[in-house]
Each structure stands twice: as C-alpha cells, then as structure tokens.
N, CA, C and O atoms as a MOPAC input file, in Angstrom:
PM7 MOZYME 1SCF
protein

 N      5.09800 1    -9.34100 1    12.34300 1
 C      3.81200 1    -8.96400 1    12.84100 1
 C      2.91400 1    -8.57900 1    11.66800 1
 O      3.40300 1    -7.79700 1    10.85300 1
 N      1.97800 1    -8.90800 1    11.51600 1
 C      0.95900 1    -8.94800 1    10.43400 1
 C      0.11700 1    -7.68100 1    11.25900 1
 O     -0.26800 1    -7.52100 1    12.41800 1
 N      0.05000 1    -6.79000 1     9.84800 1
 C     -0.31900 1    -5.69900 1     9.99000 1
 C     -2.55700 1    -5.48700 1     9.65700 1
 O     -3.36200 1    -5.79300 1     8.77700 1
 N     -2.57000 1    -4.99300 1    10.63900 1
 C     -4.59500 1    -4.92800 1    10.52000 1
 C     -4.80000 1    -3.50800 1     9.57300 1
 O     -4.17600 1    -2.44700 1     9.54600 1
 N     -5.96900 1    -4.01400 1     8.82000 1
 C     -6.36800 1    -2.89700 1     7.96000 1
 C     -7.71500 1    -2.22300 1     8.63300 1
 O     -8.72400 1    -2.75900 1     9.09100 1
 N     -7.28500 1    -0.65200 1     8.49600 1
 C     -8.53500 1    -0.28800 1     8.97500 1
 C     -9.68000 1    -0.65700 1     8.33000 1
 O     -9.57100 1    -1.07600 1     7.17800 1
 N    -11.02700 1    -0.57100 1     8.96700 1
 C    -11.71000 1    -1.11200 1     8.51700 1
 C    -12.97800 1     0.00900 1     7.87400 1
 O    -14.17700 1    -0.19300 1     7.68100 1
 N    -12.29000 1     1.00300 1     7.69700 1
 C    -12.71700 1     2.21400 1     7.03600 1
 C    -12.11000 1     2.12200 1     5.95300 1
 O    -12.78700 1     1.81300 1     4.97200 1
 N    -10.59100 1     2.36800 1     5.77100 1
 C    -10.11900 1     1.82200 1     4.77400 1
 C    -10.50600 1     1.01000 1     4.12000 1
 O    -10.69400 1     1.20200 1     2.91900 1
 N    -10.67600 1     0.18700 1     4.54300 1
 C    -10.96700 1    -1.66800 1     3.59500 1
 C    -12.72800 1    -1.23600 1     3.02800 1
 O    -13.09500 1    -1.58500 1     1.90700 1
 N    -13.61600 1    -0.50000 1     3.92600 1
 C    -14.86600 1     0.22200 1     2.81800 1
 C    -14.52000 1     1.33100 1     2.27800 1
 O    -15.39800 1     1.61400 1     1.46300 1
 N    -13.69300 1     2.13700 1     2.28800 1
 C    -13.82900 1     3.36800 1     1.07300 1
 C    -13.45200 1     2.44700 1    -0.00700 1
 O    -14.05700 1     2.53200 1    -1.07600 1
 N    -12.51000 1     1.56800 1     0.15100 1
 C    -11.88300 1     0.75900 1    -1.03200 1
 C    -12.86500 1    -0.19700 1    -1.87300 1
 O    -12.89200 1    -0.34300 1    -3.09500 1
 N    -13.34700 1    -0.56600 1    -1.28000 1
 C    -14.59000 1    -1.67200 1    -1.58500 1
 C    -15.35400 1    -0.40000 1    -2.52300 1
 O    -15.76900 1    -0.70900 1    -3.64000 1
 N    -15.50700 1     0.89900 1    -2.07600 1
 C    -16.91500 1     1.65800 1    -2.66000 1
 C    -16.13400 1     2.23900 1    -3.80900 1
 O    -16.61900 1     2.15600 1    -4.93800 1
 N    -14.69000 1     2.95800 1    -3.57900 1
 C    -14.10700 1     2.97000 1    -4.71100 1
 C    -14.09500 1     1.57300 1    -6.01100 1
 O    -14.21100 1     1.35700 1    -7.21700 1
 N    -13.93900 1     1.13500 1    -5.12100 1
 C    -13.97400 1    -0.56800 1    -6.51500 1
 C    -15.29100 1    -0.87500 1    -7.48600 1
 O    -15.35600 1    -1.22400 1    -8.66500 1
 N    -16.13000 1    -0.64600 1    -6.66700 1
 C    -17.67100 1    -0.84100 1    -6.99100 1
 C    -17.76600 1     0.42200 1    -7.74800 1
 O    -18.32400 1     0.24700 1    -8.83100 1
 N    -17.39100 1     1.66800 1    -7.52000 1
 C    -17.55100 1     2.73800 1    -8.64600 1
 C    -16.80500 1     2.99400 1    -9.90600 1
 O    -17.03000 1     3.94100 1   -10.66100 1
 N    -15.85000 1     2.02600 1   -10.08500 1
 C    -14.36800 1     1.83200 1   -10.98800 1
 C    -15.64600 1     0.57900 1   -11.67800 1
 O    -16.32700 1     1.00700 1   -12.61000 1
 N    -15.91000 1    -0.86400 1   -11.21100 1
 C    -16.44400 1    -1.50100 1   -12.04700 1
 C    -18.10000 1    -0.81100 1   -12.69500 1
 O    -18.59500 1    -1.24900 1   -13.73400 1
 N    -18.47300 1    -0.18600 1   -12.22600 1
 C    -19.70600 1     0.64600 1   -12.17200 1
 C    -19.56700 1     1.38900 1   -13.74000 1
 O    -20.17000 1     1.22200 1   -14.80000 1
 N    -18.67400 1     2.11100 1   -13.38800 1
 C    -17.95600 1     3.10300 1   -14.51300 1
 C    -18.00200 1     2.25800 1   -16.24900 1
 O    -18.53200 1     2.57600 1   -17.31300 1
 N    -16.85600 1     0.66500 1   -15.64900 1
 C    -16.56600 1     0.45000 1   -16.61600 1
 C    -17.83500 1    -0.58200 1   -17.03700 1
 O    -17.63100 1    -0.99000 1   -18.18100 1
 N    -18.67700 1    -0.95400 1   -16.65400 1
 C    -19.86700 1    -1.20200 1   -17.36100 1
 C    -20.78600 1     0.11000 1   -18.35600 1
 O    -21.31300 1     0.18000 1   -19.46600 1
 N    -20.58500 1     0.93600 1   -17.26300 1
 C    -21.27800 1     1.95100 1   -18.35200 1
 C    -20.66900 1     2.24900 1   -19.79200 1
 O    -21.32800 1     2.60000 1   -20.77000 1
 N    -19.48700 1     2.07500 1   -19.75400 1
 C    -18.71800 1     2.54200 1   -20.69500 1
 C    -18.86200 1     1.48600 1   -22.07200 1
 O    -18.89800 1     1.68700 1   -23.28600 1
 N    -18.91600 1     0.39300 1   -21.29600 1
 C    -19.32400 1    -0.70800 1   -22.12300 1
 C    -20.58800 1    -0.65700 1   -23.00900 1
 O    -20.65700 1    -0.83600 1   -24.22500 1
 N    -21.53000 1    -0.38400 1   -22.16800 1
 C    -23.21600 1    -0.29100 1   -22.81300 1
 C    -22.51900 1     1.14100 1   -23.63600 1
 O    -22.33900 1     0.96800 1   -24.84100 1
 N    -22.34000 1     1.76300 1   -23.38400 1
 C    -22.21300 1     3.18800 1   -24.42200 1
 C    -21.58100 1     3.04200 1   -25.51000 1
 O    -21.95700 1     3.51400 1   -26.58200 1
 N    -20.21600 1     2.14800 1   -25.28400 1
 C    -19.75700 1     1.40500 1   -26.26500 1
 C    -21.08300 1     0.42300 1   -27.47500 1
 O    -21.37500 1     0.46000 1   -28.67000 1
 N    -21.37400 1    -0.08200 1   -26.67800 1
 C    -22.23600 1    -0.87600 1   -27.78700 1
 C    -23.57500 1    -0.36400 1   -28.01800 1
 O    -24.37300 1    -1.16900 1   -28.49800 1
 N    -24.01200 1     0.89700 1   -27.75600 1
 C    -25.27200 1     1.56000 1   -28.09700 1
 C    -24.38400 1     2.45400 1   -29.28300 1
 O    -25.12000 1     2.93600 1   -30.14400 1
 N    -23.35300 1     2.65800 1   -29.40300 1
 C    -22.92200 1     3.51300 1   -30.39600 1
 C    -22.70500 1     2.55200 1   -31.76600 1
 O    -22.78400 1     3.06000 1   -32.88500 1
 N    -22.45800 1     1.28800 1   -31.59900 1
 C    -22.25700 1     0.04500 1   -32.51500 1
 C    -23.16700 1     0.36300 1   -32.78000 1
 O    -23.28600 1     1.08700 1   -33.76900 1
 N    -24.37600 1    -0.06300 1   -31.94800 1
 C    -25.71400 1    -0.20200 1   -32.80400 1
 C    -26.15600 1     1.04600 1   -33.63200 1
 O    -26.87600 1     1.12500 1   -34.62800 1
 N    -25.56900 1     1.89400 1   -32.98200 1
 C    -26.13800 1     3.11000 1   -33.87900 1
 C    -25.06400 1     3.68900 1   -35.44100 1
 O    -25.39800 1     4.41300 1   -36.37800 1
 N    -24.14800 1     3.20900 1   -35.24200 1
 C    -23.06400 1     3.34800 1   -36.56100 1
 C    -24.34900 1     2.09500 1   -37.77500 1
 O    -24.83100 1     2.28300 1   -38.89200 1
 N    -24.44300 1     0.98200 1   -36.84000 1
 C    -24.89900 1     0.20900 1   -37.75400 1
 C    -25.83000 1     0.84900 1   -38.01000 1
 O    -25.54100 1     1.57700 1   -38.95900 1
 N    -27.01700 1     1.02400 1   -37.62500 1
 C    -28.38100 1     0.98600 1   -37.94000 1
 C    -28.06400 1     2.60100 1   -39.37400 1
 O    -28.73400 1     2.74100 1   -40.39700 1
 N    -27.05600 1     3.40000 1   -38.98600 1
 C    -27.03100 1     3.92900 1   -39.94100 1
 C    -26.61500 1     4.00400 1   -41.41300 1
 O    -26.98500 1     4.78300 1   -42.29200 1
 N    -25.57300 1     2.78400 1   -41.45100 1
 C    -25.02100 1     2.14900 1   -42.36600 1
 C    -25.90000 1     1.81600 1   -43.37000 1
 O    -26.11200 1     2.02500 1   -44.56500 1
 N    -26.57600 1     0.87200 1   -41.87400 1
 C    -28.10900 1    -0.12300 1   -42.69800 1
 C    -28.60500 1     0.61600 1   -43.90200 1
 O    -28.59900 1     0.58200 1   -45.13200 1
 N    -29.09600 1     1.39800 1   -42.73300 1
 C    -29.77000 1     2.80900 1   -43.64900 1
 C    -29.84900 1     3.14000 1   -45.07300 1
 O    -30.57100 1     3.02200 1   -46.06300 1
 N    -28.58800 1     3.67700 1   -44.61100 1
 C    -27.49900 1     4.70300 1   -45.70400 1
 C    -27.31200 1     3.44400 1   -47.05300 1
 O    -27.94600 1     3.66700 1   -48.08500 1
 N    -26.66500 1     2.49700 1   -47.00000 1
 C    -26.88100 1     1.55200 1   -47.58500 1
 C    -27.91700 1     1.10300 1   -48.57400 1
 O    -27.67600 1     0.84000 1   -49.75200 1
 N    -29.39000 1     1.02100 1   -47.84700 1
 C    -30.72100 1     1.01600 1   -48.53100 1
 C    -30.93800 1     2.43900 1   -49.17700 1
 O    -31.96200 1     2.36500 1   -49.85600 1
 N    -30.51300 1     3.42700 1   -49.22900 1
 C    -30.73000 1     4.34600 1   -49.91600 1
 C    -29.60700 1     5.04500 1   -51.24100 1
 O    -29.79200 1     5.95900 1   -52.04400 1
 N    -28.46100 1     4.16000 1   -51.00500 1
 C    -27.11800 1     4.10700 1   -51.71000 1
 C    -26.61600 1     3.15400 1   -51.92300 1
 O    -25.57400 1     3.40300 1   -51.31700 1
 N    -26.46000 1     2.11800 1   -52.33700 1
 C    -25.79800 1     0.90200 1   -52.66800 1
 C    -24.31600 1     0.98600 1   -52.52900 1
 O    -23.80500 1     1.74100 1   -53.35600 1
 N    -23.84000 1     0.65100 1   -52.05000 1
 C    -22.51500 1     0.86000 1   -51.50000 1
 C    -21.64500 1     1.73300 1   -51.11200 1
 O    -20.50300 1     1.99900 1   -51.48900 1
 N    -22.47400 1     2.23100 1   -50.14100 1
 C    -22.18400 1     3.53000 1   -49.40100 1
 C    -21.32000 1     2.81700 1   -48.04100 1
 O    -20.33700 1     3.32300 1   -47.49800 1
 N    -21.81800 1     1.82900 1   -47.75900 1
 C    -20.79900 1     1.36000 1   -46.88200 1
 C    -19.19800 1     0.74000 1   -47.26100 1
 O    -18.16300 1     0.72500 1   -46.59500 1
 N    -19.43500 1     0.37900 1   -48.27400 1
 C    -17.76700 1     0.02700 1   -49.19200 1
 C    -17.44300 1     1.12000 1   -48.64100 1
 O    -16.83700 1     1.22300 1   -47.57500 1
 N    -17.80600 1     1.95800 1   -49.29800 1
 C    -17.41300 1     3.51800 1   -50.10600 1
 C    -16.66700 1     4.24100 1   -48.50900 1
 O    -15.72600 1     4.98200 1   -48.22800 1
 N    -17.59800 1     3.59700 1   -47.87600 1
 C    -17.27500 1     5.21900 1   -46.09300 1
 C    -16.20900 1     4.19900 1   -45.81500 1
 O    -15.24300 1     4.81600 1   -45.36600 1
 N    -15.83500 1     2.34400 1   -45.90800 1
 C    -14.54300 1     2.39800 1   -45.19500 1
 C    -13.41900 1     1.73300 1   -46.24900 1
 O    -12.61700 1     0.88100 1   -45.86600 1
 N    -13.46200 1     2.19800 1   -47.52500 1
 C    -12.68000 1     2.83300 1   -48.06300 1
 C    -11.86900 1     4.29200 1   -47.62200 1
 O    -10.71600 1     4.45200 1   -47.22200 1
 N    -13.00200 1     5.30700 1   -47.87600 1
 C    -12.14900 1     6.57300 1   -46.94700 1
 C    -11.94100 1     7.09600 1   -46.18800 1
 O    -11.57200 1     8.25900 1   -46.02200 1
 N    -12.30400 1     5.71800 1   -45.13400 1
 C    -12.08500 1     5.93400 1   -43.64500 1
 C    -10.41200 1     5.16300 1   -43.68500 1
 O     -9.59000 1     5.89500 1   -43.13400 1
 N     -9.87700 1     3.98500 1   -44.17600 1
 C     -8.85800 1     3.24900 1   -44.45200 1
 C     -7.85100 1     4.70600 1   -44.74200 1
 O     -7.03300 1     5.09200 1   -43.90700 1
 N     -8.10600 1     5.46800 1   -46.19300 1
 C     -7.24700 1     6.46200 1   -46.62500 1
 C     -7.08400 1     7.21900 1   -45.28400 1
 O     -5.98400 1     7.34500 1   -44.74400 1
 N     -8.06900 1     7.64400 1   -44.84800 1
 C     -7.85900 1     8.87300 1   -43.61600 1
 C     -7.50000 1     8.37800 1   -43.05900 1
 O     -6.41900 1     8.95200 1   -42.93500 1
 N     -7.44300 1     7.07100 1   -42.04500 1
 C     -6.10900 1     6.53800 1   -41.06300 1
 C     -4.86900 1     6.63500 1   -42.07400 1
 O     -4.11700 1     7.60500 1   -41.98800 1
 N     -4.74300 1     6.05600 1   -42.63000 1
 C     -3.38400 1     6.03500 1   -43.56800 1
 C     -2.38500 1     7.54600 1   -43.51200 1
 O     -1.30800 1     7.99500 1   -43.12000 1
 N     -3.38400 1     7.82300 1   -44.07100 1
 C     -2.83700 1     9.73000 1   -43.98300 1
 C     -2.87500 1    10.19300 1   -42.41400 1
 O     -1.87700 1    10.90200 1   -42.28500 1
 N     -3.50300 1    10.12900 1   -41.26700 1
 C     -3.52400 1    10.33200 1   -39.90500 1
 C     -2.42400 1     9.62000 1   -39.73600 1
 O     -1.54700 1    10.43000 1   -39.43600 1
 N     -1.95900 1     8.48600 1   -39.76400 1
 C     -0.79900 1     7.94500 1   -39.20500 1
 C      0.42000 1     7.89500 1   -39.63300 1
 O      1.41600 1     7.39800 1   -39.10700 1
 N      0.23600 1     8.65400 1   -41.01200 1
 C      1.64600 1     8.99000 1   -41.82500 1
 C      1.93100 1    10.64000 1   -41.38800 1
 O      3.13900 1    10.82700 1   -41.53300 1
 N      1.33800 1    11.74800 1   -40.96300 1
 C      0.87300 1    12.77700 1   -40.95200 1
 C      2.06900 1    12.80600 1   -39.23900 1
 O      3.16400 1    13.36900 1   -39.22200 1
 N      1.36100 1    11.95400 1   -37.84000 1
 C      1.35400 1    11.55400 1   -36.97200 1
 C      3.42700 1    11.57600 1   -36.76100 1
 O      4.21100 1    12.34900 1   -36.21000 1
 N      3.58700 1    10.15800 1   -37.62000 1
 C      4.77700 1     9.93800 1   -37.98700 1
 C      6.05700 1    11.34100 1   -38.07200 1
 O      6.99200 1    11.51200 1   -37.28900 1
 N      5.73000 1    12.09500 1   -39.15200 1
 C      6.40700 1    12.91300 1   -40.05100 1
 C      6.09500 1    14.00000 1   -38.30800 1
 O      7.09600 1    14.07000 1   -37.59500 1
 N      5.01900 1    14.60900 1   -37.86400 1
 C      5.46700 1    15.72000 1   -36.93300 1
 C      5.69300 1    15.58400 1   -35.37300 1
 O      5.61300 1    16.42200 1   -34.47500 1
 N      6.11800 1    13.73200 1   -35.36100 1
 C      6.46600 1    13.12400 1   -33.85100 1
 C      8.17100 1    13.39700 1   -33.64800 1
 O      8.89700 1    12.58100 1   -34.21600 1
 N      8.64600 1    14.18700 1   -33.09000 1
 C     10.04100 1    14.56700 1   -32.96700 1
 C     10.66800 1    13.19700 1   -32.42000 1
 O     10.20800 1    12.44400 1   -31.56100 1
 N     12.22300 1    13.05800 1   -33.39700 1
 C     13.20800 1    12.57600 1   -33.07900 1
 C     13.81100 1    12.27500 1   -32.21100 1
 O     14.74500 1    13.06700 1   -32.08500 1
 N     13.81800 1    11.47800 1   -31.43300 1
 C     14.88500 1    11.71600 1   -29.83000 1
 C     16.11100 1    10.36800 1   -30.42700 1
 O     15.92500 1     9.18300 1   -30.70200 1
 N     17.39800 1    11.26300 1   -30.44600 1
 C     18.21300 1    10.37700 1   -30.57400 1
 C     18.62300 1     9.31300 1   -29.61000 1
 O     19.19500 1     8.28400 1   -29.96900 1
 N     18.37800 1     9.53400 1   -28.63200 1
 C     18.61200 1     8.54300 1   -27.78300 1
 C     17.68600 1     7.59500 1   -27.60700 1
 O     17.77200 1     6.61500 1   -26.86700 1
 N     16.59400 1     7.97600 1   -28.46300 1
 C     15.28400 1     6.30100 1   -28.29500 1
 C     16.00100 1     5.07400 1   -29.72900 1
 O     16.65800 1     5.48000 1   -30.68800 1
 N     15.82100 1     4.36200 1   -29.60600 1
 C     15.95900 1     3.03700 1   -30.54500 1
 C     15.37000 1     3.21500 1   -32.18000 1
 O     14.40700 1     3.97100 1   -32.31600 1
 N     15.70300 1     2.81000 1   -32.91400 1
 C     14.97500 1     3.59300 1   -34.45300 1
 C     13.78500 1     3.05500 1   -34.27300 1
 O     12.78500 1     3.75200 1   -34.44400 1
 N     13.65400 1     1.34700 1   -33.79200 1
 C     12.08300 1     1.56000 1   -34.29300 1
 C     10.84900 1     1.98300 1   -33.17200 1
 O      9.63900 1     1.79500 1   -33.29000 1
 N     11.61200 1     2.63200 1   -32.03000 1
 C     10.61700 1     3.47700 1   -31.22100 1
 C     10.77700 1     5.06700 1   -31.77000 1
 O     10.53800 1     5.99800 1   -31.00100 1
 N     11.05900 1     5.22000 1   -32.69600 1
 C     11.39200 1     6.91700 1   -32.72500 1
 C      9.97700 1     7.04800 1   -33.82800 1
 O      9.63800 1     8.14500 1   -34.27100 1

C-alpha cells in the first residue's frame, strides 16, 4: 500500500527547502563580495607598495604551515585509529 503524504507536510518541506536554497545563495553573494573586497584591497595596497601582495601570501603560506603543524602536535593520539588518521 503506497503511503499519502500530508499535504502540510509536503509545504512546510517545500518552505523549508526554499529557505535552505535561499540561505545558500546568500552565502554565496557574501562569499564573493568579500573576494571582491580582499581584492580591491590588494589592488590597493599593491599601488602603494610594490609587492605587498607577494609579501601577504608568502606569510599567509608560513602561518598555515605553522597552524597545521601546531594543529598536528596538540590533536591527541587514539590508538585505536589507523596511523595515517591519527
């Protein structure tokens, strides 16, 4: 027997869905208004420093490096995980 969906159900779901894709558009534009704005400051920064942009992901590279070695060293041991998940 094929089961009927309420049909309240089947719209909260629909309005939940529409507020989940809703969401993730916004997130998107915010995403790429922040691009534009890293850039435009680069730009900037750049025209007033000549390789100021090398320079910031140069020690942005070191600071992940060190964040993920840092990360590593105070993530506890579980002997029972596999070495290269530990």
């Amino acid at each position: 027997m094929i089961k009927q969906k309420n049909p309240k159900e089947t719209q909260d779901s629909q309005v939940l869905q529409d507020q989940l894709k809703s969401l993730q558009q916004e997130e998107e534009t915010l995403y790429n208004i922040l691009a534009v704005d890293v850039w435009a400051l680069a730009k900037t920064m750049d025209e007033f420093h000549p390789g100021f942009w090398s320079a910031f992901m140069k020690n942005r590279e070191k600071a992940l490096k060190r964040f993920i070695a840092e990360g590593s060293k105070n993530k506890p041991a579980e002997p029972k995980r596999p070495p290269f998940l530990r």
